[in-house]
C-alpha positions in Angstrom: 30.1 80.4 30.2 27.8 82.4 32.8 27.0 85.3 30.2 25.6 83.0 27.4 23.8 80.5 29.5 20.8 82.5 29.7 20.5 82.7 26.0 20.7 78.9 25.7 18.6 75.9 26.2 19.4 72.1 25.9 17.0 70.0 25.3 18.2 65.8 25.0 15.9 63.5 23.0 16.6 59.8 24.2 14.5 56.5 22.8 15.1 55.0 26.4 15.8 56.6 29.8 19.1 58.3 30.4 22.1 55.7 30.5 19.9 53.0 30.5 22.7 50.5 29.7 24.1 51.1 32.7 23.0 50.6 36.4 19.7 52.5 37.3 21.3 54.5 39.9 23.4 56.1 37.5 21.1 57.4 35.5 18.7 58.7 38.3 22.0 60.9 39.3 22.6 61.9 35.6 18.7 63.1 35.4 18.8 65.2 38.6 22.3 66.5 37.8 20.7 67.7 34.1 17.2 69.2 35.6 19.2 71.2 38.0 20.9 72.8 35.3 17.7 73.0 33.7 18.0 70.5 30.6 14.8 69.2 29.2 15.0 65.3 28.8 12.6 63.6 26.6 12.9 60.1 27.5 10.8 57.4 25.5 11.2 59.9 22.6 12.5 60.0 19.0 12.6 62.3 15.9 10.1 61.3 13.8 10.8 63.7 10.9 13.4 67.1 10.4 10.4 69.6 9.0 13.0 71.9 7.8 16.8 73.2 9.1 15.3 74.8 12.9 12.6 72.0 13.4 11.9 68.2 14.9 9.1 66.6 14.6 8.9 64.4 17.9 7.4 60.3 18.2 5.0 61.6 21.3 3.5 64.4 19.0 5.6 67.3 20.2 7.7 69.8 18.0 11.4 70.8 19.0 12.4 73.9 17.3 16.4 74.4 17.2 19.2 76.4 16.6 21.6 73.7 16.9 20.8 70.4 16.4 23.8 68.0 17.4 22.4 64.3 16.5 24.2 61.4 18.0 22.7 57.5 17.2 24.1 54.1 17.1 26.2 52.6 14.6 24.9 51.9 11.3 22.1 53.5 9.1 18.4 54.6 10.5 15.3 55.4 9.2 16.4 59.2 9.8 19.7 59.0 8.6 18.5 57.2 5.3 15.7 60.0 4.3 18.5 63.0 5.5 18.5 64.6 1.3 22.8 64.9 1.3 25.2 63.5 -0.5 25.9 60.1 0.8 28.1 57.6 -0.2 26.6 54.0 0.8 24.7 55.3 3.9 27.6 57.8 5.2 26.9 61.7 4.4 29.6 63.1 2.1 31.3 66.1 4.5 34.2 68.3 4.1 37.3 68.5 6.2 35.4 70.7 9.1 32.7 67.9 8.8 29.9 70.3 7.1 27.6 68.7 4.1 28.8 70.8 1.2 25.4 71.7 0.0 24.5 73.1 3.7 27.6 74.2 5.1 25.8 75.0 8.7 24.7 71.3 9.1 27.7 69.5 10.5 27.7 65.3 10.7 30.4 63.2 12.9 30.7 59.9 14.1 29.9 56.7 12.0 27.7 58.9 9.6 30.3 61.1 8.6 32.3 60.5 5.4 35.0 63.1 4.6 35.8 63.3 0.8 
């Protein structure tokens, strides 16, 4: 997508280094391969608090305004996923077929937090 790459930037919060349940090597080659394509890491990092639907508040102080947030975490409930105001049924966010929250249909949630119904 040559024409649109200019207008985008990706920018990967991780609480650890890249990969870092895998051998070290690996994720020295994954963090060249993403700064020559100009991806900001933030390693050691987490969101502390969603401000409101364009903006992260960051552990290490900093703010990450978005257009697109795509969130990706381990299985089971956190401390973000618990304040997130949605529907929820136990922990899981109620979504619709296309995986949007109802009452903000340009907020998408898949994987283990996703329940469609």
């Amino acid at each position: 997508f040559p024409l649109v790459a200019p207008m985008v930037r990706v920018t990967l919060v991780t609480a650890g280094t890249l990969l870092d349940s895998f051998k070290k090597e690996l994720g020295d080659y994954v963090s060249t391969a993403f700064r020559r394509r100009a991806i900001d890491v933030r390693a050691n990092t987490t969101v502390r608090a969603v401000r409101d639907a364009s903006t992260l508040e960051l552990s290490d102080g900093g703010v990450l305004r978005f257009g697109l947030c795509v969130w990706s975490t381990g299985v089971g409930p956190t401390a973000f996923s618990d304040a997130l105001p949605f529907d929820k049924r136990g922990w899981r966010v109620r979504v619709d077929e296309q995986l949007r929250v109802p009452a903000a249909p340009d907020v998408y949630v898949v994987g283990d937090l996703a329940h469609v119904g």
